[in-house]
Backbone bond lengths (Angstrom), bond angles and torsions (degrees), N, CA, C in turn:
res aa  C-N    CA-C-N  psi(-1)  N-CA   C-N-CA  omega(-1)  CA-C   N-CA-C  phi
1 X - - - 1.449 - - 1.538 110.97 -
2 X 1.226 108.33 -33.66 1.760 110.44 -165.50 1.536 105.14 -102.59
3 X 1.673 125.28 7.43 1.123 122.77 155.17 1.189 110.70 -98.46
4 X 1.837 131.12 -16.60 0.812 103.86 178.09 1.791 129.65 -93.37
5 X 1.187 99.57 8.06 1.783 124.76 155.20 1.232 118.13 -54.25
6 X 1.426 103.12 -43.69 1.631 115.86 -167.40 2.038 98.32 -64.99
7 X 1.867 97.99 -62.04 1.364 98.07 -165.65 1.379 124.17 -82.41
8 X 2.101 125.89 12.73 0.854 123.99 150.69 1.639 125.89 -78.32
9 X 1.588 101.40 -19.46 1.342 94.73 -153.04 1.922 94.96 -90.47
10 X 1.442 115.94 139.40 1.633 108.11 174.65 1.354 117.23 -79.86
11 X 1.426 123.83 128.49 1.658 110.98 -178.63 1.300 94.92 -111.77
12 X 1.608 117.20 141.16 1.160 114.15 175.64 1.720 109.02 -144.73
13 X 1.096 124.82 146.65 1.062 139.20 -170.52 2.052 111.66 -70.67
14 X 1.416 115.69 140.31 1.183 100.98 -169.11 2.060 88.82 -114.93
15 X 1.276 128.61 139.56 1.286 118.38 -167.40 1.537 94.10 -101.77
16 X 0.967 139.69 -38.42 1.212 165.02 -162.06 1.211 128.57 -50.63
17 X 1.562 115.40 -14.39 1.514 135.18 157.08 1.749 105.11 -86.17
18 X 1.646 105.86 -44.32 1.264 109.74 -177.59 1.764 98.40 -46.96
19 X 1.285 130.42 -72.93 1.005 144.23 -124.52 1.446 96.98 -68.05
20 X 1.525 107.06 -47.82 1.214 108.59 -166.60 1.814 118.13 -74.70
21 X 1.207 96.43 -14.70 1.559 111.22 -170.89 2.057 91.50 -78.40
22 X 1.327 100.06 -41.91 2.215 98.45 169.74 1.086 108.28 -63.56
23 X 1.478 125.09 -33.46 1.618 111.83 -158.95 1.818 89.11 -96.21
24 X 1.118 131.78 -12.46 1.686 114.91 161.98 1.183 126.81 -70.30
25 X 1.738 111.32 -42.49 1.347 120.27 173.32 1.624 97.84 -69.53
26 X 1.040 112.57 -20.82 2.228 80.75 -172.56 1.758 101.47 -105.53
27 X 1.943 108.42 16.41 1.515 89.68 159.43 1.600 101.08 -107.34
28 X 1.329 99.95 -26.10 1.771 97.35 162.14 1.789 111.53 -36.85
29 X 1.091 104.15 -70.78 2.076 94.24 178.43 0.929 126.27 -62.20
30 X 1.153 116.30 -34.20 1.841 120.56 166.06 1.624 100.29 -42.64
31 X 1.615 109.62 -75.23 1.726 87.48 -162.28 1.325 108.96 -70.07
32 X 1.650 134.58 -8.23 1.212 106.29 -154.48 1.695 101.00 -97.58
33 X 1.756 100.29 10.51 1.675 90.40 177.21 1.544 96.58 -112.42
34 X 1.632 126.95 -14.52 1.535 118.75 167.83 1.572 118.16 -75.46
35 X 1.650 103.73 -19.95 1.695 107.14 161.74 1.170 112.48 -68.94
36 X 1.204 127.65 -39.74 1.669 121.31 -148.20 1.941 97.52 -49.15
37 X 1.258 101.40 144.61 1.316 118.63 175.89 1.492 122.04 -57.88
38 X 1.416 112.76 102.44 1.512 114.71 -163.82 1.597 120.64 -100.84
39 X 0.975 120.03 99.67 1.477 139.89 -157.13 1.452 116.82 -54.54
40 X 1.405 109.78 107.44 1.320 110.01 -172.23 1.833 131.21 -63.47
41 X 1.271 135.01 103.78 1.437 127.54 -129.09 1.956 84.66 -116.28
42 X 1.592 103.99 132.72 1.362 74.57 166.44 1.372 116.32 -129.17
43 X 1.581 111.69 176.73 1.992 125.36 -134.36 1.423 91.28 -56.50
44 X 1.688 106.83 99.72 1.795 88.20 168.12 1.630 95.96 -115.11
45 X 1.452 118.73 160.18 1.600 121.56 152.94 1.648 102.80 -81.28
46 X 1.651 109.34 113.31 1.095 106.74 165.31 1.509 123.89 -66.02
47 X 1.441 119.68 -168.63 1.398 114.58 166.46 1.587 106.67 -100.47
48 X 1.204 113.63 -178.60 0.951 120.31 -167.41 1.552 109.71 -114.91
49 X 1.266 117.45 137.13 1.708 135.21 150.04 1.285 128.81 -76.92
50 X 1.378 113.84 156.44 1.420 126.14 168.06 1.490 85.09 -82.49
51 X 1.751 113.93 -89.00 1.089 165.82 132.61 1.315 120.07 24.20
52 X 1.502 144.02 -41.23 1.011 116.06 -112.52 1.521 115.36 -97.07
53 X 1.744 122.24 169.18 1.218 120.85 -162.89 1.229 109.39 -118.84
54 X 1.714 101.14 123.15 2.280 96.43 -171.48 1.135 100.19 -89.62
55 X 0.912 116.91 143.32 2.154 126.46 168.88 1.495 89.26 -126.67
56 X 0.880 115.78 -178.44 1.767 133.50 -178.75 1.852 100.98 -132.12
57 X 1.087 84.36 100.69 1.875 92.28 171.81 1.187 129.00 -115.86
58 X 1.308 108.73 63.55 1.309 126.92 -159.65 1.830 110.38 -59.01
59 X 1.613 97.91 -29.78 1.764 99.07 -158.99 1.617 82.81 -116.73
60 X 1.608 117.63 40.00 1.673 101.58 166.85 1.707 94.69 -109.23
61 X 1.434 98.98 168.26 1.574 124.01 -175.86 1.521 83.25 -77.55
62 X 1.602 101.15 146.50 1.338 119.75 175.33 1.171 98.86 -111.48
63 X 1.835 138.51 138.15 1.209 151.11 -171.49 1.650 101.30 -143.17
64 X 1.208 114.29 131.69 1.587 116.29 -173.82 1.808 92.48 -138.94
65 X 1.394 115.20 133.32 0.935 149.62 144.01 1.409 143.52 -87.31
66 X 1.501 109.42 79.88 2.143 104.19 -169.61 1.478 107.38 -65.79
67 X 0.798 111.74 -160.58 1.682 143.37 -167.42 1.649 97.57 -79.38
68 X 0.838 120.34 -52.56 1.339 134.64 164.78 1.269 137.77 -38.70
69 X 1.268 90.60 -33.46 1.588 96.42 -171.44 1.852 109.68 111.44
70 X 0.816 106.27 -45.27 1.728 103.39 -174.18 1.347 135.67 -40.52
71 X 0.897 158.81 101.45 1.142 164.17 -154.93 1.732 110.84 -86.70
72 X 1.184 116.17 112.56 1.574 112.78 171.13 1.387 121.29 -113.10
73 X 1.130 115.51 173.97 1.761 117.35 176.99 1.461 103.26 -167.20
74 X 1.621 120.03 99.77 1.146 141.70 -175.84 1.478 121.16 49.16
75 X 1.548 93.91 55.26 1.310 131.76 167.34 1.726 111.84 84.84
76 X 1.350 107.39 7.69 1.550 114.56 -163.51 1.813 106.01 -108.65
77 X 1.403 102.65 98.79 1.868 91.78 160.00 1.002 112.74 -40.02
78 X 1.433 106.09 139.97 1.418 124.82 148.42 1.664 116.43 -151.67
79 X 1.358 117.12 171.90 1.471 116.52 -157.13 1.703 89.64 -93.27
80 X 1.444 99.38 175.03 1.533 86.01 -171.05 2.175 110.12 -83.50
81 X 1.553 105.52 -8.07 1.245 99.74 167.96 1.961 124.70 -66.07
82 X 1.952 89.19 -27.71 1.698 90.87 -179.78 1.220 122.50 -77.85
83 X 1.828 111.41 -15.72 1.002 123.46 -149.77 1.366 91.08 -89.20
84 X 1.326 116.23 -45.84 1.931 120.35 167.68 1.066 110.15 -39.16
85 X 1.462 131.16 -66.14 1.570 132.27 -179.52 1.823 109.49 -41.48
86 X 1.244 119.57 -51.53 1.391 130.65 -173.01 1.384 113.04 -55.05
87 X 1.671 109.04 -53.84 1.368 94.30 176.54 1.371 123.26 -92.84
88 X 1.600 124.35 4.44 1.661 114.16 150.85 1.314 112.60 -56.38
89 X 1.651 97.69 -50.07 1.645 84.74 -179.46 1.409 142.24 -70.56
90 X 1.535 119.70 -8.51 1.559 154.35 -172.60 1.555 80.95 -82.40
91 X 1.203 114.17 -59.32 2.042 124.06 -174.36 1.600 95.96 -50.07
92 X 1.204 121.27 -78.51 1.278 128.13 -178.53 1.513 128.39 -26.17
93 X 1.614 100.60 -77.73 1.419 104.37 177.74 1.284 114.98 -69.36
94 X 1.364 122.97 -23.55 1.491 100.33 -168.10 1.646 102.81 -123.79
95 X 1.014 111.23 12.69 1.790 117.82 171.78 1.436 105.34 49.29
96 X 1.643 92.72 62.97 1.478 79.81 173.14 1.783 110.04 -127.76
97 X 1.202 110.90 128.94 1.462 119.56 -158.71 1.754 120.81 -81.45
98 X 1.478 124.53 -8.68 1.386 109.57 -154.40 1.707 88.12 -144.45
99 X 1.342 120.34 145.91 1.100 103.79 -164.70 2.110 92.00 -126.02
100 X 1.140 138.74 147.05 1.369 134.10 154.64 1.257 108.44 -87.85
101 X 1.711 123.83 121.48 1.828 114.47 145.39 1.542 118.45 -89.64
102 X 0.970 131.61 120.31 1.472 149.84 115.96 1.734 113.24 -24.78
103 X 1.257 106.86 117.53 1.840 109.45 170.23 1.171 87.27 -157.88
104 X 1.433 103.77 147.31 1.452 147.76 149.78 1.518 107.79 -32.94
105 X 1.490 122.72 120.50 1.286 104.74 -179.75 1.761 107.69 -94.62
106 X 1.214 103.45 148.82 1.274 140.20 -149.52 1.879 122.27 73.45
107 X 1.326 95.49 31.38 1.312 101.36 159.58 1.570 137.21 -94.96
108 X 1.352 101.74 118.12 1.391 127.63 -166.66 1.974 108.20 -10.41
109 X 1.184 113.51 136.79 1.198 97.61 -171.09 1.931 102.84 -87.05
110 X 1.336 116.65 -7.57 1.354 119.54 168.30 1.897 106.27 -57.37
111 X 1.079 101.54 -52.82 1.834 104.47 178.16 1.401 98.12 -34.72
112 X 1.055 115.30 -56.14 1.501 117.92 -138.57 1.625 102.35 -94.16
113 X 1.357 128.29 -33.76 1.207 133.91 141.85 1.762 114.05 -37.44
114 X 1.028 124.61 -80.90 1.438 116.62 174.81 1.088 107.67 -30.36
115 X 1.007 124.00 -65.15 1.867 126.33 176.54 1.389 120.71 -16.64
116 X 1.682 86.12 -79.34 2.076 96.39 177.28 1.530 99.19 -64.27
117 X 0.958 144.81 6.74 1.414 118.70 -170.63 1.435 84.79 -116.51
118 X 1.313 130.95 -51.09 1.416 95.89 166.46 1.680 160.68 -64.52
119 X 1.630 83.76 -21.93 1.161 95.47 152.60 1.969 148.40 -65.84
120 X 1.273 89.69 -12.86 0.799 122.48 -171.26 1.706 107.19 -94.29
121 X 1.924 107.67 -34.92 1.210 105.55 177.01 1.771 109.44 -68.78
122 X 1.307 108.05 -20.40 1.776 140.91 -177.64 1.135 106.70 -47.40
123 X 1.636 116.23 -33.54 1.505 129.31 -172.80 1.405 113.53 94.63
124 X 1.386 141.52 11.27 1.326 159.16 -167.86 1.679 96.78 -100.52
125 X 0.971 114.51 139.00 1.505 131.84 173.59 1.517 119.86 -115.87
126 X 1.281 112.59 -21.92 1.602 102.13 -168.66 1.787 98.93 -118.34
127 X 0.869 105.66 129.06 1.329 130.62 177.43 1.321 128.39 -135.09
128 X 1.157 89.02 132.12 1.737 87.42 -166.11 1.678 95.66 -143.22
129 X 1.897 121.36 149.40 1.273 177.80 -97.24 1.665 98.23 -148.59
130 X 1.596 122.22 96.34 1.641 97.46 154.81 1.606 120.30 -101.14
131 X 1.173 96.33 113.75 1.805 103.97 -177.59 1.909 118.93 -91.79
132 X 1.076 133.43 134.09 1.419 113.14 163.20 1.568 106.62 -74.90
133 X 1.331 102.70 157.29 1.465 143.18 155.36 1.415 100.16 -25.59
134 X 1.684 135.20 152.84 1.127 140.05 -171.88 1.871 86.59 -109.74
């Protein structure tokens, strides 16, 4: 009796919750990778590579150096004593370990020395060079 319930009755699959539950998640990633916070860089001539090696450092401190001399950190002058304070504290609160500099090419290689060495006084070890492409 209770199989023959089974093989009158039609079961059929409805896709239609599925579908819509993919097409949320794939507008969910769409914006949340056209939101992601896009770092305002400013117009430097990098230096140049033979060589050079891309990593993706998404969670390093960004440090920019103009022509000038100036030192920035997310678009904000600062002297190179504030700029020390900023990234202990950038280190601190947000545990973030590796830092990129950006400089102006033909910028003094003393700039850029102060830099790693402070950063470095920061407690950060990995540092890394953005060069263009040859």
């Amino acid at each position: 009796m209770s199989k023959k319930i089974f093989d009158e009755e039609n079961y059929s699959f409805n896709f239609m919750p599925l579908l819509d539950a993919i097409f949320l998640l794939i507008i969910f990633f769409i914006l949340t990778v056209t939101l992601e916070k896009e770092e305002k860089l400013l117009p430097l001539e990098l230096p140049v590579s033979e060589n050079p090696v891309l990593s993706k450092l998404e969670s390093a401190i960004l440090i920019q150096i103009d022509k000038a001399g100036d030192y920035y950190l997310d678009d904000q002058q600062f002297s190179l004593a504030e700029l020390e304070q900023q990234v202990a504290q950038i280190r601190r609160d947000y545990q973030k370990d590796s830092v990129l500099i950006r400089s102006a090419e033909g910028t003094g290689m003393q700039k850029i020395l102060s830099v790693t060495d402070l950063v470095r006084r920061a407690g950060i070890e990995k540092i890394s060079f953005a060069v263009r492409d040859n």
